[in-house]
DRENTORKOL-3810 file (N, C-alpha, C; in nm, 4 decimals):
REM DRENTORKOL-3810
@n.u->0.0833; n.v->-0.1170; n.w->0.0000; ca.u->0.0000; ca.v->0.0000; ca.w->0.0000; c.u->0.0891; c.v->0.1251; c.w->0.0000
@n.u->0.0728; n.v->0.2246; n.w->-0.1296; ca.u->0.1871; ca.v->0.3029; ca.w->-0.1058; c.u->0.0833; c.v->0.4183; c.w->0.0062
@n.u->0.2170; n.v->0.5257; n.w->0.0572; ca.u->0.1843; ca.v->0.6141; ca.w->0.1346; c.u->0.1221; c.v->0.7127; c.w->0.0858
@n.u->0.0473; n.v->0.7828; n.w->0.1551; ca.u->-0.0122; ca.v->0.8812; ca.w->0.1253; c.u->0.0534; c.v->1.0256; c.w->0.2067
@n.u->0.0992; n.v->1.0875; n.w->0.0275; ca.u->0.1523; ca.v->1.2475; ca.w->0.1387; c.u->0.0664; c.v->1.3242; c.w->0.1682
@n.u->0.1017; n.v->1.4458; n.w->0.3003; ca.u->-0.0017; ca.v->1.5336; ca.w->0.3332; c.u->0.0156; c.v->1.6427; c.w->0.1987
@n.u->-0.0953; n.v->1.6978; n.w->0.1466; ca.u->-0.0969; ca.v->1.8007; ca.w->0.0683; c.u->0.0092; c.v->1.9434; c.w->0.1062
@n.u->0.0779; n.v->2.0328; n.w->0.0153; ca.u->0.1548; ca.v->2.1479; ca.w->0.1114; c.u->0.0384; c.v->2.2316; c.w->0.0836
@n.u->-0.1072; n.v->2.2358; n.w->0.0565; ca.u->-0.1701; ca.v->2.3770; ca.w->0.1033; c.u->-0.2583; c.v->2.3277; c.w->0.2417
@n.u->-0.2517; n.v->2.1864; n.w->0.3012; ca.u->-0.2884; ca.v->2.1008; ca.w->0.4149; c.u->-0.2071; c.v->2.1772; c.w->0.5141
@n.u->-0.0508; n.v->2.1631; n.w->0.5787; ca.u->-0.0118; ca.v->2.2028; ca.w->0.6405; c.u->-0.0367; c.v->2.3224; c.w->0.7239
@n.u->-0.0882; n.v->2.4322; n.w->0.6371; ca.u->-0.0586; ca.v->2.5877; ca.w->0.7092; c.u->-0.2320; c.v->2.6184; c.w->0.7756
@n.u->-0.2988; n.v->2.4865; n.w->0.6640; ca.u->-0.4551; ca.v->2.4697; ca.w->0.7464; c.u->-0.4355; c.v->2.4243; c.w->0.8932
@n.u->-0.3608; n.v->2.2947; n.w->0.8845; ca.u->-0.3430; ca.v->2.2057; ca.w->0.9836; c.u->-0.2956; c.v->2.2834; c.w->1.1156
@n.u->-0.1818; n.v->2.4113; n.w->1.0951; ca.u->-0.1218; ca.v->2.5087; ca.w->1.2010; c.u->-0.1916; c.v->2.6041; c.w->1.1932
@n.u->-0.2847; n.v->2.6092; n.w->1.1305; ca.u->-0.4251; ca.v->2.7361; ca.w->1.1817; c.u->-0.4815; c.v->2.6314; c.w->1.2979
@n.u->-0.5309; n.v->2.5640; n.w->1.2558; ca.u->-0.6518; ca.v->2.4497; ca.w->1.3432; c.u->-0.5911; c.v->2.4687; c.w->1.4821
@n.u->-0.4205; n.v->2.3685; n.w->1.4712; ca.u->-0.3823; ca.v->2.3808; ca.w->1.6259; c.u->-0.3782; c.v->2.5043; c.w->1.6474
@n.u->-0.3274; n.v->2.6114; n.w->1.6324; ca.u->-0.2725; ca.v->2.7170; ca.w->1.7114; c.u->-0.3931; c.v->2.7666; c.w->1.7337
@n.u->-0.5248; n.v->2.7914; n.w->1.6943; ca.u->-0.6499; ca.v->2.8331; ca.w->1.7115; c.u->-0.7134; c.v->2.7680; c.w->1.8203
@n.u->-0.7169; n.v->2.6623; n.w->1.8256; ca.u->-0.7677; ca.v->2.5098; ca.w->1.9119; c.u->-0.6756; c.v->2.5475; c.w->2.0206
@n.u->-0.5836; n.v->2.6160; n.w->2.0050; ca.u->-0.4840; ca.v->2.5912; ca.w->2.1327; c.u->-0.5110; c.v->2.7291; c.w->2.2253
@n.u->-0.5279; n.v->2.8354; n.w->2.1466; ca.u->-0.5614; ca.v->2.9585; ca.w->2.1918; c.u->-0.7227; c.v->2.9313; c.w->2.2461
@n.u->-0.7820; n.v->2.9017; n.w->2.1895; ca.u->-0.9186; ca.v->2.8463; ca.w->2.2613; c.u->-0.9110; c.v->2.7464; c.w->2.4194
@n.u->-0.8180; n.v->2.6398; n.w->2.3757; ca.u->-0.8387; ca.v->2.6033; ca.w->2.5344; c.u->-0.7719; c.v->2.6825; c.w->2.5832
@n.u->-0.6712; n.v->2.7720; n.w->2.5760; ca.u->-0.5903; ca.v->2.8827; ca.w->2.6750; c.u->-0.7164; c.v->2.9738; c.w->2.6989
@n.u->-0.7830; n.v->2.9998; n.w->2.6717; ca.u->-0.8886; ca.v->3.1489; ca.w->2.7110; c.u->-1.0166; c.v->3.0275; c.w->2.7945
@n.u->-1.0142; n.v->2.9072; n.w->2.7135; ca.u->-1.1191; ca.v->2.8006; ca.w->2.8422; c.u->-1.0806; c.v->2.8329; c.w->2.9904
@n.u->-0.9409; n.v->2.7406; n.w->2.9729; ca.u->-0.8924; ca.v->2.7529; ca.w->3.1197; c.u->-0.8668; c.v->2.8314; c.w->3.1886
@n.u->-0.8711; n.v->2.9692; n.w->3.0900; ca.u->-0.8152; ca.v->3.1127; ca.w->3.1415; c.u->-0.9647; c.v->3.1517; c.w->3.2305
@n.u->-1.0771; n.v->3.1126; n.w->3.1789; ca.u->-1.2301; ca.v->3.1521; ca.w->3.2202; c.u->-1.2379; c.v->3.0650; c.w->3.3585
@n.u->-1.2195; n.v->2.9243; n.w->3.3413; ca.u->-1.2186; ca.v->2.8346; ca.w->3.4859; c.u->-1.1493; c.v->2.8542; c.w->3.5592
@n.u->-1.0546; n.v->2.9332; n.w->3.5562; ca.u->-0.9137; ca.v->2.9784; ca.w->3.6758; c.u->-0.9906; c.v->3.0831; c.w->3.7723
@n.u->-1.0417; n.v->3.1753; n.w->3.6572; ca.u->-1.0828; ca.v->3.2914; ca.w->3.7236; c.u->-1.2241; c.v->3.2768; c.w->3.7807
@n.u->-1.2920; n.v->3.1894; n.w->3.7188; ca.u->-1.3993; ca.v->3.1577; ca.w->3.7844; c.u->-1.3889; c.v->3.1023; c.w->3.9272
@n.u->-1.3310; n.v->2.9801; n.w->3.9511; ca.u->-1.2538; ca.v->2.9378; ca.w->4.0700; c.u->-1.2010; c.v->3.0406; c.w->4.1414
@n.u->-1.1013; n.v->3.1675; n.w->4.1229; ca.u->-1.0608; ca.v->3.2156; ca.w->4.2121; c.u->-1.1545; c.v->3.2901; c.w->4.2599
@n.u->-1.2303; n.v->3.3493; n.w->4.1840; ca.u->-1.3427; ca.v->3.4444; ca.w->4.2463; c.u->-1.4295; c.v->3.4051; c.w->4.3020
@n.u->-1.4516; n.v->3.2636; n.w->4.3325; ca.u->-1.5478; ca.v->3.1578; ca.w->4.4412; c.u->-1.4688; c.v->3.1612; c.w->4.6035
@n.u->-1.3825; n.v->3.1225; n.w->4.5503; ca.u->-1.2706; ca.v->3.0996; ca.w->4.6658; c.u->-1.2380; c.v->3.2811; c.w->4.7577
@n.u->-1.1903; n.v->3.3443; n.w->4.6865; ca.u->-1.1580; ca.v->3.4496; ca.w->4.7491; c.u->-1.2007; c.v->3.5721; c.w->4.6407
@n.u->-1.2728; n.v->3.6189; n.w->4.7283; ca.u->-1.4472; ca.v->3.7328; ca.w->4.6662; c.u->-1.3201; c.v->3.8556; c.w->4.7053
@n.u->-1.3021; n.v->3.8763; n.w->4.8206; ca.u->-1.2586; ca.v->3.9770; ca.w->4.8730; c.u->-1.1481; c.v->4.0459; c.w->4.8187
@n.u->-1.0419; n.v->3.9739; n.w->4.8142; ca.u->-0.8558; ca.v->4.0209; ca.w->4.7349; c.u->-0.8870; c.v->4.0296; c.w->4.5942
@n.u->-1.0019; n.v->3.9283; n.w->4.4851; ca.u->-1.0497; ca.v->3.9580; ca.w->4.3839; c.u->-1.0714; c.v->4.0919; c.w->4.3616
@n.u->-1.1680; n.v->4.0752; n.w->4.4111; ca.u->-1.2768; ca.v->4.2498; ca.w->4.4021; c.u->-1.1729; c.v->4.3714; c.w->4.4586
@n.u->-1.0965; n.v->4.3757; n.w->4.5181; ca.u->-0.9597; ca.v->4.4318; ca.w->4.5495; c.u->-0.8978; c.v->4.4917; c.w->4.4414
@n.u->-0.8381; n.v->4.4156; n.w->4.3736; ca.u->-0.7811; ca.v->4.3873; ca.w->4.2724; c.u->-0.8100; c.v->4.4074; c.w->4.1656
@n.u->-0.9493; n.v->4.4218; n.w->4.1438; ca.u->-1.0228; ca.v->4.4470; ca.w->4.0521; c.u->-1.0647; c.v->4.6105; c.w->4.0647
@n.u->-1.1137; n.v->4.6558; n.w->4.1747; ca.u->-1.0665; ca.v->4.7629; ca.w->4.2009; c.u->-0.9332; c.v->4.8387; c.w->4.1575
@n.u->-0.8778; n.v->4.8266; n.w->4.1985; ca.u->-0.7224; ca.v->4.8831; ca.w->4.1765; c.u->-0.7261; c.v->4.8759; c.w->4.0515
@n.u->-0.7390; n.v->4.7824; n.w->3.9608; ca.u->-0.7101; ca.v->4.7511; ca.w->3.8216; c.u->-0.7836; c.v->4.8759; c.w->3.6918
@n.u->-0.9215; n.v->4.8854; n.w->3.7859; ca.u->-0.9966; ca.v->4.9973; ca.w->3.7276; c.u->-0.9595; c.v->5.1515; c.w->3.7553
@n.u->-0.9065; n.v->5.1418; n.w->3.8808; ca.u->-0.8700; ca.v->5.2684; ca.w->3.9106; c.u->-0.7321; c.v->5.3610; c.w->3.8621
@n.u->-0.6458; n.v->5.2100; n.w->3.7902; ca.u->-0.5531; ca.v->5.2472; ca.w->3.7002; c.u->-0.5570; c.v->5.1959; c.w->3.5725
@n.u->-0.6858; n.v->5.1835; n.w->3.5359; ca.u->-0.6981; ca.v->5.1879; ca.w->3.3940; c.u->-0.7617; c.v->5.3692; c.w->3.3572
@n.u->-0.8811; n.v->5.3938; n.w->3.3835; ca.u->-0.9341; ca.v->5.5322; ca.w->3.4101; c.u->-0.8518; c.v->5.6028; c.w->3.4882
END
């Protein structure tokens, strides 16, 4: 059975997919981190969040 090559206009699809797929679970887990911390500790959050606004404006 001979082999089958990957196409070269396949490839730069194939490194869209991952790097997209990959940036997606990074902003998933980025949402469940912060979700979790802001369960856990309301107070140093909201702190922080404070401050963050008060040196953005």
């Amino acid at each position: 059975m001979p082999k089958k090559r990957i196409s070269e206009k396949a490839i730069p699809i194939l490194f869209d997919v991952i790097v997209c797929g990959g940036f997606a679970a990074f902003l998933v887990a980025t949402y469940i981190a912060w979700k979790t911390l802001v369960e856990r500790f309301p107070g140093p959050v909201n702190k922080l969040l404070g401050f963050w606004q008060s040196f953005i404006v």
